[in-house]
N, C-alpha and C positions, 0 to 999 in steps of 0.2 A: 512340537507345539500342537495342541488342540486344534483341530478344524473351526472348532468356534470360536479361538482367540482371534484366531487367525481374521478369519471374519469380521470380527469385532473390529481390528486392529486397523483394516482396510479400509470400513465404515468410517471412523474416526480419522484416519493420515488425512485425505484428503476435505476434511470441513473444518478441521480445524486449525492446522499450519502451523504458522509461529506465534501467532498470535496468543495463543493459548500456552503455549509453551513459556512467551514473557523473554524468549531473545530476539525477536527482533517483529516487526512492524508485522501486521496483518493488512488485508488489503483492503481495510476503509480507512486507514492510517497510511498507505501509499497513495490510497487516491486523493487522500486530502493534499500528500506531498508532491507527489506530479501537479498536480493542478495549479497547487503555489510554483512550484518549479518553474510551468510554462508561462505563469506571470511574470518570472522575476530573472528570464533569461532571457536569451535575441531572439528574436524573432523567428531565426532560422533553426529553433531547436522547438515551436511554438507547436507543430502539431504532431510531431513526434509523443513529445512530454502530455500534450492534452489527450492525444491518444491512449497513450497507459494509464491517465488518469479514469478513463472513460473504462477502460476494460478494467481496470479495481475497483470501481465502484460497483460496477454492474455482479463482480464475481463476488463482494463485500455482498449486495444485496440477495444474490443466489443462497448464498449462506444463513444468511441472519434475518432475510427480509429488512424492511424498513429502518429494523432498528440501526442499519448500515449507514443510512444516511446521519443521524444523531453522532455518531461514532467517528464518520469522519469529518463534520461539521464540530466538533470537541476538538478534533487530532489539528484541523486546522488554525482553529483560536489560539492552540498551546504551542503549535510554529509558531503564529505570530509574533507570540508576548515572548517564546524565545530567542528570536532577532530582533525585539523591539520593534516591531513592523514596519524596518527599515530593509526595503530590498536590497540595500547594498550587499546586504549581509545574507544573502539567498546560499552562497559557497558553506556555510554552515549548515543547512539545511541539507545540503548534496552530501557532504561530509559523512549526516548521520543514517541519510537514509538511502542515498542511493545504492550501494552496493546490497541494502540486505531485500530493497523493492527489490531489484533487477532481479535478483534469483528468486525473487517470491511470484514474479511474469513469468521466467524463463522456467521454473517451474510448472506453472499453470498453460506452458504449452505459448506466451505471447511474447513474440522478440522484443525486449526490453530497447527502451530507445536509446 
């Protein structure tokens, strides 16, 4: 491969992720989902989950700038309206997003909670 694909290639892995790819969450659509998560679970998983929320947003905003916060202030609405914005129903939410956040942290280097 070309020295400047190669480059090219390196630029791009790391700003753009999955997000861009369209399988699985980016991390202003995790932080939207931690953040619900840590509302809609005990207490004792509270700052765990608001922790990884805090570090997707921030890596959401390193990325995109501002436009991160729109992004996962959207991601968050479209949780809502898909549990009905009934907490009980938070386990669906874990369902779809937890496994592909965690490796989207544990990739970016932050122990997924």
């Amino acid at each position: 491969m070309k020295p400047v694909r190669l480059l090219l290639m390196a630029y791009l892995l790391p700003t753009t992720g999955f997000a861009a790819q369209g399988e699985a969450p980016g991390f202003a659509t995790c932080a939207a989902y931690y953040f619900l998560a840590a509302r809609g679970h005990d207490v004792t998983q509270y700052d765990a989950l608001y922790s990884a929320g805090e570090f997707s947003l921030n890596e959401a905003i390193k990325r995109h700038g501002q436009a991160a916060q729109g992004k996962m202030e959207t991601s968050s609405t479209d949780m809502m309206h898909s549990i009905a914005k009934d907490w009980r129903r938070v386990a669906e939410l874990d369902q779809k997003f937890s496994s592909p956040c965690e490796t989207l942290l544990r990739d970016a280097g932050f122990p997924p909670p």
